[in-house]
N, C-alpha and C positions, 0 to 999 in steps of 0.2 A: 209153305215156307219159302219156297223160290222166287214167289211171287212177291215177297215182303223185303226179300230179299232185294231184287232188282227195283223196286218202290225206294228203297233207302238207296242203293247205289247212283240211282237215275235221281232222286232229289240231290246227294250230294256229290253230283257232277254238276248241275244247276247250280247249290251252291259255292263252287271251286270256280266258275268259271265269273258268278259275282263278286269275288273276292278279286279276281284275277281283273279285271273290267276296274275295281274300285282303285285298284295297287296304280292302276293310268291316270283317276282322276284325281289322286292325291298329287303324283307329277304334275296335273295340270295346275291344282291348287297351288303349290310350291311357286310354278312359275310365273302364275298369275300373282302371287303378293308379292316375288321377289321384282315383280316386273310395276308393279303399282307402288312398293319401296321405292327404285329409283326413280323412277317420276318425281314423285313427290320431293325428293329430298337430294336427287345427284339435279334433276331438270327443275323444280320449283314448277313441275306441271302436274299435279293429280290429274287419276283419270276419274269419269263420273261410272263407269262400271264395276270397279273392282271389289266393291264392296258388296255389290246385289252378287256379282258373280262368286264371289268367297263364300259366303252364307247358302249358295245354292251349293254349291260341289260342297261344301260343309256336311252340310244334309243328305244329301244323296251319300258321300262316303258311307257315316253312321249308320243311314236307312239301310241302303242296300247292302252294308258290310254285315250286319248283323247274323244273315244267313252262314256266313263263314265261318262268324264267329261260333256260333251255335254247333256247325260241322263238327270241329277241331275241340270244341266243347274248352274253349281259351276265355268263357267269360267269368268272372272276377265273382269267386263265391268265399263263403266263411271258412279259409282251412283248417281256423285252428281246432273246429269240431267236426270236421267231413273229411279232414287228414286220418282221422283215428277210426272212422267206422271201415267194416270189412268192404269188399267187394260189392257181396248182396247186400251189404246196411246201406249203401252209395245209391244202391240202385232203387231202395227204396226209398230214400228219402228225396234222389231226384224224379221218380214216377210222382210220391204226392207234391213237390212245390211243384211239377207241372201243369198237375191237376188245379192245384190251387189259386197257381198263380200265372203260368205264365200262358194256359191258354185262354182265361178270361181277355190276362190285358192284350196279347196279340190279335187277337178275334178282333178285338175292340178297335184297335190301333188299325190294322188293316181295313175294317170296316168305316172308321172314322176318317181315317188321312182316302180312303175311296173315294166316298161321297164328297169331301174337301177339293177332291181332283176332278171329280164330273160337274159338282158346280160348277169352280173356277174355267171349267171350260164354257159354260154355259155363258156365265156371263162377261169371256173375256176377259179376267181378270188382268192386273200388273201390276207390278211390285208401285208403292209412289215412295219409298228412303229414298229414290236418288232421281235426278233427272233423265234416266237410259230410259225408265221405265218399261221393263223388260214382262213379257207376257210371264203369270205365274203356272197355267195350268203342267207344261212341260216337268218342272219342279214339282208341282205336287204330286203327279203321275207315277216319279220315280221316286219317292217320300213312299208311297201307297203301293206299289213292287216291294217296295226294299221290306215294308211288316211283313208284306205277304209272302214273301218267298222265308221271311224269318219263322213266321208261322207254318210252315210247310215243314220246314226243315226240324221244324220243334214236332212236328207229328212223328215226321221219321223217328226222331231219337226216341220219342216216345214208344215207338214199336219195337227199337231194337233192345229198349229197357226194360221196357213186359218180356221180350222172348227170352232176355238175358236172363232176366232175376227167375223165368220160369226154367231155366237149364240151370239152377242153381248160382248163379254168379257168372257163367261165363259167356265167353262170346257164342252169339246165337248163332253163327257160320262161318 
């Protein structure tokens, strides 16, 4: 049990500090449009980056926030039927959609946005929307962490919702 233990705490340390890493690039995002707004419209100079760069820190947010997401258990479900089941009805209804659903598509998503990202290195990928044309594999790399560590962090929950529901309902430690 200790060892399941420190398994969830050690994933969502990992995920605390992805969240924490994402909370910077969203500042960067921010500053990056607020900084390609004025260009455009205080100077009458767009720039030809800001657009590849928005879509990337885009992405990486989402990707990699996800794990947080999943930590703090903040992702957007049906209340007006999971508000009224008890504790244990919670716990089983989020054991089977995991089952059903979200380690298929995670598996998948980390497996896929992977080989997406070993390609792109392979053959040198780069963005062509703009003329920066900026290398993609970096991008995809952290697209392909962000499932994976989401999929990680969906094991843990997975574990402490088996030990939960098997203590009747409550917390497993």
């Amino acid at each position: 049990m200790k060892i399941l233990q420190n398994i969830y705490k050690g994933m969502g340390l990992v995920s605390q500090w992805s969240g924490k890493i994402v909370s910077y690039v969203v500042l960067a995002l921010i500053v990056s449009i607020t900084f390609e707004v004025m260009m455009r419209y205080v100077f009458n100079a767009p720039t030809n980056w800001s657009f590849s760069l928005s879509y990337m820190m885009g992405g990486a947010i989402s990707a990699v926030g996800l794990a947080y997401v999943f930590l703090y258990k903040t992702n957007v479900r049906v209340d007006v039927f999971y508000s009224r089941f008890s504790p244990k009805g919670k716990l089983v209804v989020d054991i089977i959609f995991t089952c059903i659903f979200f380690f298929p598509l995670f598996f998948m998503l980390a497996w896929v946005f992977g080989k997406d990202a070993l390609y792109s290195f392979s053959i040198h990928e780069t963005a062509t929307e703009s003329t920066w044309y900026p290398i993609l594999w970096p991008y995809k790399t952290v697209l392909a962490l962000g499932f994976s560590l989401a999929f990680l962090q969906g094991i843990a929950n997975f574990i402490k919702d088996v030990l939960a529901l098997a203590k009747g309902g409550e917390e497993p430690w």
